[in-house]
C-alpha positions as CSV (number, residue, x, y, z in Angstrom):
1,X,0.2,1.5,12.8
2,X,-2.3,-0.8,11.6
3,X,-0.7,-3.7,10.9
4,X,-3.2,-5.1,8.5
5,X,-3.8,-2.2,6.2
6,X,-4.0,-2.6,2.5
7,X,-1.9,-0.4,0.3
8,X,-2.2,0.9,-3.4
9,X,0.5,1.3,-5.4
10,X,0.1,2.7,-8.7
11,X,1.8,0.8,-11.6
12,X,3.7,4.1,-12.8
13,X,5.1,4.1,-10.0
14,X,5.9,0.5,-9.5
15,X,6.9,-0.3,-13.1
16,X,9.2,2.4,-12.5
17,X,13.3,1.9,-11.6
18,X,13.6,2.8,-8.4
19,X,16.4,3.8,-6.0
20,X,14.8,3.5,-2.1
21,X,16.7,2.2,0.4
22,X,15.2,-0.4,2.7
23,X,13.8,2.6,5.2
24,X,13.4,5.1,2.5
25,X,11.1,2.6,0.7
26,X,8.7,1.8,4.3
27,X,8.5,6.0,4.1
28,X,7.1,5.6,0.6
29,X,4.7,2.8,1.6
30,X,3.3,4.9,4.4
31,X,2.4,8.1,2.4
32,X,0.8,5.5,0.2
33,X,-1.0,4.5,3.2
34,X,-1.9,7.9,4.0
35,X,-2.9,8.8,0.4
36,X,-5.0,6.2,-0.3
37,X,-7.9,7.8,0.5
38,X,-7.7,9.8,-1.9
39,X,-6.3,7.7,-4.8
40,X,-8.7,7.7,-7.6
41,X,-9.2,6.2,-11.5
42,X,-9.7,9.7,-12.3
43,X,-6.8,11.4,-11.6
44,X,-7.6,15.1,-13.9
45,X,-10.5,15.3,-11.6
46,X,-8.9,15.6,-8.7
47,X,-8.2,18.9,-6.9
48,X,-3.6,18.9,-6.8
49,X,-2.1,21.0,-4.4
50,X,0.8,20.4,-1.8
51,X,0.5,18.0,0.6
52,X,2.2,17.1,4.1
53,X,2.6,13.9,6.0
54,X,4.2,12.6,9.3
55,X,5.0,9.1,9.7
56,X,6.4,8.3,12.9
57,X,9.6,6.8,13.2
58,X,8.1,3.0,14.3
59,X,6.5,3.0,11.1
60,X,10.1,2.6,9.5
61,X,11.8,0.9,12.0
62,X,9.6,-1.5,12.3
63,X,10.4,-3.3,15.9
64,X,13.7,-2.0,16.1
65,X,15.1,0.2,19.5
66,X,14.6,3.8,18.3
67,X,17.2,5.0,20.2
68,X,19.9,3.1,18.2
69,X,18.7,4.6,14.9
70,X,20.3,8.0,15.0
71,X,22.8,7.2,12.3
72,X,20.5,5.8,10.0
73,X,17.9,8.5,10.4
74,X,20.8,11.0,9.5
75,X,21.1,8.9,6.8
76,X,17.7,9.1,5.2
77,X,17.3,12.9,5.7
78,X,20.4,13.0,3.5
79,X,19.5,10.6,0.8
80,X,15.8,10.3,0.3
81,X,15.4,14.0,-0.7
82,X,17.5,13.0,-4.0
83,X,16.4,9.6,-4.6
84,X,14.4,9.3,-7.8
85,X,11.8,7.2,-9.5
86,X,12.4,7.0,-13.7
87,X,9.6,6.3,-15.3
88,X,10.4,5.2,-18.7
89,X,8.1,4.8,-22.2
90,X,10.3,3.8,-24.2
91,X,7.5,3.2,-27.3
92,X,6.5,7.1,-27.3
93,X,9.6,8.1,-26.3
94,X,8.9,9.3,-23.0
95,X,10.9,9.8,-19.7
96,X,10.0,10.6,-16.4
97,X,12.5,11.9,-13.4
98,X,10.7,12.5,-10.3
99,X,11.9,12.9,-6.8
100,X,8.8,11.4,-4.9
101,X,10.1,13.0,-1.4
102,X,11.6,16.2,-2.2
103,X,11.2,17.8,1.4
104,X,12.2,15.6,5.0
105,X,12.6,17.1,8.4
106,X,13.0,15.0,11.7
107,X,12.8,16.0,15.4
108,X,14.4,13.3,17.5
109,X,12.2,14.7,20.8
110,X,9.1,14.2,18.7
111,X,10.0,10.9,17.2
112,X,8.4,11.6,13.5
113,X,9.5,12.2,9.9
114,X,7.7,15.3,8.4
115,X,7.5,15.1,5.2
116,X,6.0,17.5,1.9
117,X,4.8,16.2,-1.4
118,X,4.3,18.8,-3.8
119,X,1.5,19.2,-6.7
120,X,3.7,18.2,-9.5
121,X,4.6,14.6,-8.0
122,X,1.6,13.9,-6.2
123,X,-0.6,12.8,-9.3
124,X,1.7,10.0,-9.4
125,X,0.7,8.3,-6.1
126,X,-2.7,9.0,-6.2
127,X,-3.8,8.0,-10.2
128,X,-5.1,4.7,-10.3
129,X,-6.2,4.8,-14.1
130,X,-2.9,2.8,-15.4
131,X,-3.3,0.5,-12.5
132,X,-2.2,-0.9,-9.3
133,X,-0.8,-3.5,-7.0
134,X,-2.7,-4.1,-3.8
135,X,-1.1,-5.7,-0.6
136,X,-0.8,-5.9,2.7
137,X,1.2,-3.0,4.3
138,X,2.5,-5.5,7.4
139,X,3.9,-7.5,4.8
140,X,5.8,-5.3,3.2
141,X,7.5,-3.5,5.8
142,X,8.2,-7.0,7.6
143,X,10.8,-7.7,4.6
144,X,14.2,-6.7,5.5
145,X,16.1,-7.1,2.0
146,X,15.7,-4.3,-0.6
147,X,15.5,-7.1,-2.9
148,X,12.8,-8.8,-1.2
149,X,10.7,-5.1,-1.0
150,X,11.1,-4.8,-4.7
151,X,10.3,-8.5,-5.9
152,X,6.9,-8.6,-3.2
153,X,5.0,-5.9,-4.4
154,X,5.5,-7.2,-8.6
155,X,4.3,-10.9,-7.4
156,X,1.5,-9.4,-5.7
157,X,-0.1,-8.3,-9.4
158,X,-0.3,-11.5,-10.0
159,X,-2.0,-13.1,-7.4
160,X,-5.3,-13.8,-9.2
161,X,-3.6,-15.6,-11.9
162,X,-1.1,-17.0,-10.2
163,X,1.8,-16.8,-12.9
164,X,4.4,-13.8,-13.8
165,X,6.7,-14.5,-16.7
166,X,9.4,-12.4,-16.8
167,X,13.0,-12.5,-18.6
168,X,15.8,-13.0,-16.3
169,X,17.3,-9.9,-18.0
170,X,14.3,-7.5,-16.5
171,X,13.9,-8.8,-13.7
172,X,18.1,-8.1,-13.0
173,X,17.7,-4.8,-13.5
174,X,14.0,-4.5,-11.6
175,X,15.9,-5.7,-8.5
176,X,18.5,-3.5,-9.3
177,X,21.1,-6.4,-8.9
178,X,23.0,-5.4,-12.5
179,X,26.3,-6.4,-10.5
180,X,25.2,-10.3,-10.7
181,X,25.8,-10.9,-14.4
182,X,26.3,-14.7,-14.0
183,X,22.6,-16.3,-13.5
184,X,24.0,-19.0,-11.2
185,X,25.3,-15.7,-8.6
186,X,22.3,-13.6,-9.1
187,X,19.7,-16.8,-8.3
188,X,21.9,-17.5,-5.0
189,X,22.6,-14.0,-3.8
190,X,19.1,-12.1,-4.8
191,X,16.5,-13.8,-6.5
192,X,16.3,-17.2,-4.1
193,X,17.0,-15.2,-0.6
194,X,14.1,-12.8,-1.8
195,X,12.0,-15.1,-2.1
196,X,12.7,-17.1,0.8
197,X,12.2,-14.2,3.0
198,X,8.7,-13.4,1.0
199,X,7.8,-16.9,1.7
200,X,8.8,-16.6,5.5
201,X,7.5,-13.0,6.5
202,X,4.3,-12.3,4.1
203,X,0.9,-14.3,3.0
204,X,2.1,-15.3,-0.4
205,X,3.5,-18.7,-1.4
206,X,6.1,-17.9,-4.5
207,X,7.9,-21.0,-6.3
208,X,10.5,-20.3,-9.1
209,X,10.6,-22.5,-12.5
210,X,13.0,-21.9,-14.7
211,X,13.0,-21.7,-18.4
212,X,16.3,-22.1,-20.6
213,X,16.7,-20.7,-24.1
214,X,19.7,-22.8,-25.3
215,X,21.8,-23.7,-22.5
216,X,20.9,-20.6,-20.4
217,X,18.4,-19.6,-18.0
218,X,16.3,-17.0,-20.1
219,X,13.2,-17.0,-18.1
220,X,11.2,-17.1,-14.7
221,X,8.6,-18.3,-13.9
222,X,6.6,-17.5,-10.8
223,X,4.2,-19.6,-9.4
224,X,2.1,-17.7,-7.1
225,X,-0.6,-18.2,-4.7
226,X,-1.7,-16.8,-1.4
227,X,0.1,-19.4,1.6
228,X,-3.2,-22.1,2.2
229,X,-4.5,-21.2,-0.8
230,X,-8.1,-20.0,1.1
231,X,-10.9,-17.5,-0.1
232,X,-8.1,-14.3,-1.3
233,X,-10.4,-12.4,0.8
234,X,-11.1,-14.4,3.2
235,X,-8.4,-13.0,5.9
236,X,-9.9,-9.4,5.0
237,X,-13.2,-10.7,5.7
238,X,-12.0,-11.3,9.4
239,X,-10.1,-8.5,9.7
240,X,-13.5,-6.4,9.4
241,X,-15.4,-8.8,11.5
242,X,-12.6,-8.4,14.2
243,X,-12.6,-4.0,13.5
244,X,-16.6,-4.1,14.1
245,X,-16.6,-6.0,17.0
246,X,-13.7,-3.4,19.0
247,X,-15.8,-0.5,17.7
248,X,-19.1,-1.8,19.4
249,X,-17.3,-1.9,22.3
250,X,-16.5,1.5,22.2
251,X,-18.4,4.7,23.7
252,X,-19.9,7.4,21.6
253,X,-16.9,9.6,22.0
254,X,-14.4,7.1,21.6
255,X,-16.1,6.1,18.1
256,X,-16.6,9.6,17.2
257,X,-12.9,10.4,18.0
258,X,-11.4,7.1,16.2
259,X,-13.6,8.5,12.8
260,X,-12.4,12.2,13.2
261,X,-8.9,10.7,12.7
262,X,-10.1,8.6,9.6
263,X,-12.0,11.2,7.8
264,X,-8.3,12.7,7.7
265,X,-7.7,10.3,4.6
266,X,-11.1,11.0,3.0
267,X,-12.3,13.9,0.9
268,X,-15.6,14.0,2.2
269,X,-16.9,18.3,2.2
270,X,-17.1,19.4,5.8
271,X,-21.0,19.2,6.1
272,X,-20.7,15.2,5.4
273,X,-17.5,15.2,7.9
274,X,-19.6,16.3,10.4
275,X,-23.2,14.5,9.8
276,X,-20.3,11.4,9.7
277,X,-19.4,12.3,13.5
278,X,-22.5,13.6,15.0
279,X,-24.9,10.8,13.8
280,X,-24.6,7.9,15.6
281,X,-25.6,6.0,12.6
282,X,-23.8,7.2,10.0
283,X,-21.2,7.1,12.1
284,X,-21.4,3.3,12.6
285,X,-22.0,3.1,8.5
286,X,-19.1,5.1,8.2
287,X,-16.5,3.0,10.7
288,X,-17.8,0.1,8.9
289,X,-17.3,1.1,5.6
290,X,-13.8,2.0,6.3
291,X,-12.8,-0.9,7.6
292,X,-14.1,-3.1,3.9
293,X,-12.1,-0.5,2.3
294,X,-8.8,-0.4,4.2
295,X,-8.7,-4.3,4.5
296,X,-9.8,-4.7,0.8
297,X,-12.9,-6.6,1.3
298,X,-14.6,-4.5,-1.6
299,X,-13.8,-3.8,-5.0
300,X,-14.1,0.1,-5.6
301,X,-14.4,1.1,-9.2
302,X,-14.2,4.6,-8.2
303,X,-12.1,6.5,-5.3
304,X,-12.6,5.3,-1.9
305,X,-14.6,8.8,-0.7
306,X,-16.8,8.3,-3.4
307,X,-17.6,4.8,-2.8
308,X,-18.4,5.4,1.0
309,X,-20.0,8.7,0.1
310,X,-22.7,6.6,-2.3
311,X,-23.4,4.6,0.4
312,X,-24.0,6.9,3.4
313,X,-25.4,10.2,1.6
314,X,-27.0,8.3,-1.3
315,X,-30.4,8.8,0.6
316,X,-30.9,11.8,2.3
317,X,-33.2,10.4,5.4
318,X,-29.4,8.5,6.2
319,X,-28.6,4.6,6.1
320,X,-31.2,2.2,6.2
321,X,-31.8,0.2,9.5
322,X,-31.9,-3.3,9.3
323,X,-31.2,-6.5,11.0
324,X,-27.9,-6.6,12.1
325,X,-26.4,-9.6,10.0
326,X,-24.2,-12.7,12.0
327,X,-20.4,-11.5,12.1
328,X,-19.5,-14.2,9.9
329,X,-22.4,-13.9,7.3
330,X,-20.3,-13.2,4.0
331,X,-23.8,-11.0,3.3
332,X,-22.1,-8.3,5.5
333,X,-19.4,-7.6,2.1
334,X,-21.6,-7.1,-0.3
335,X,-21.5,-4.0,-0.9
């Protein structure tokens, strides 16, 4: 897995009342991961059909003994395939069932979680139009409280601004913690252990002021900033310096080989798939361009594919040479 990939999750989704369990949820992050390539701001576009996935098991059990998961991974294949996501509008008086993983199959020889997505719920990963919250996939699956995997993703919107408001009420039932009706049990047993482990395991630096209507807590207030409070894209910055220096190490084949297995998540047509891997310098373009994207180091306004398809095949005689800029010259993002 990469460790440092950047995930999209669209607000519908997010917004919505979940029911994952802690692995259940890392399998959801991971088709996000593999979808992202094709998430787009234009969703009726986009060509829906059935769509399959396989996510090993280390992707879930994040560095845990695989052998000693058997029980758990019986567990999952027996749950997840009911688990829903209700998406509720309550203003045009619309509501939304959907079982995001309706099909699961697991070989223990084999060591990975097959999984089907079909055409009906798969709009709702990839549209982006309602919007999205961006973070770090490492992060996420680092967290080992359901509560903390809810809260991290929803103080992650708010990153630029560095405030998220929200009634105490909400964000009970958001962290599905409606058991905790006192405000005293549900700030020591949820909210202040979730955000102690999101302060411990991820980039983010979350403090918690609270606001009283009365003589009762009736809102909270996150402050949020990213932990040194540097350049937000500065880490992604290195992240791509540190991905373009491996590849130049790397032969022809190797190269060609590593972008075969990216072009998986793209939906470039087959003749740009293979000008990608036969020319050497689109195929450097390409490896670099992938890398801004996956770490977030660009803004794309459209989809991914179409954003690296501009680039590389927006001039037919192929990517222009130039002067190969300094590894830390910001010029290298701006694109």
């Amino acid at each position: 897995m990469n460790d440092e990939l950047v995930i999209r999750e669209p607000l519908t989704l997010l917004l919505g009342r979940s029911e994952f369990s802690l692995y259940e949820r890392r399998l959801y992050w991971n088709i996000l991961k593999a979808l992202k390539g094709e998430q787009t701001f234009d969703v009726k576009s986009y060509r829906v059909e059935d769509r399959q996935f396989r996510i090993h098991y280390s992707d879930v059990f994040v560095g845990e003994n695989s052998h000693a998961q058997t029980n758990v991974i019986l567990k999952i294949l027996d749950k997840v395939t009911s688990r829903k996501i209700k998406i509720f509008d309550q203003d045009k008086g619309k509501y939304t069932f959907i079982v995001p993983i309706p099909y699961i199959h697991y070989e223990a020889n084999k060591g990975y979680f097959d999984i089907n997505i079909n055409s009906v719920v798969l709009p709702f990963f990839i549209d982006l139009s309602k919007g999205y919250s961006q973070y770090e996939l490492s992060a996420a699956v680092s967290l080992s409280s359901e509560y903390s995997q809810v809260l991290f993703p929803r103080l992650t919107r708010f990153i630029d601004t560095g405030l998220w408001r929200v009634d105490v009420t909400e964000l009970r039932e958001t962290m599905n913690a409606q058991k905790y009706v006192r405000y005293s049990n549900f700030k020591q047993m949820v909210l202040s252990n979730a955000v102690a482990e999101i302060n411990r395991k991820t980039y983010l630096d979350v403090q918690i002021v609270e606001q009283k209507e009365g003589r009762s807590v009736k809102w909270i207030n996150f402050i949020i900033r990213r932990q040194g409070n540097a350049n937000p894209k500065a880490r992604y910055y290195a992240l791509v310096n540190n991905d373009l220096q491996k590849a130049s190490e790397l032969s022809l084949a190797e190269k060609q080989k590593k972008a075969a297995e990216f072009l998986y998540n793209y939906q470039f047509t087959d003749s740009q798939k293979k000008t990608i891997v036969q020319n050497e310098q689109y195929l450097n373009e390409f490896l670099r361009l992938d890398s801004m994207v996956t770490h977030g180091a660009v803004t794309v306004a459209t989809t991914p594919t179409r954003y690296i398809a501009g680039i590389l095949f927006k001039d037919k005689s192929g990517p222009k040479s130039k002067k190969r800029p300094s590894q830390t010259d910001p010029s290298i993002f701006s694109k």
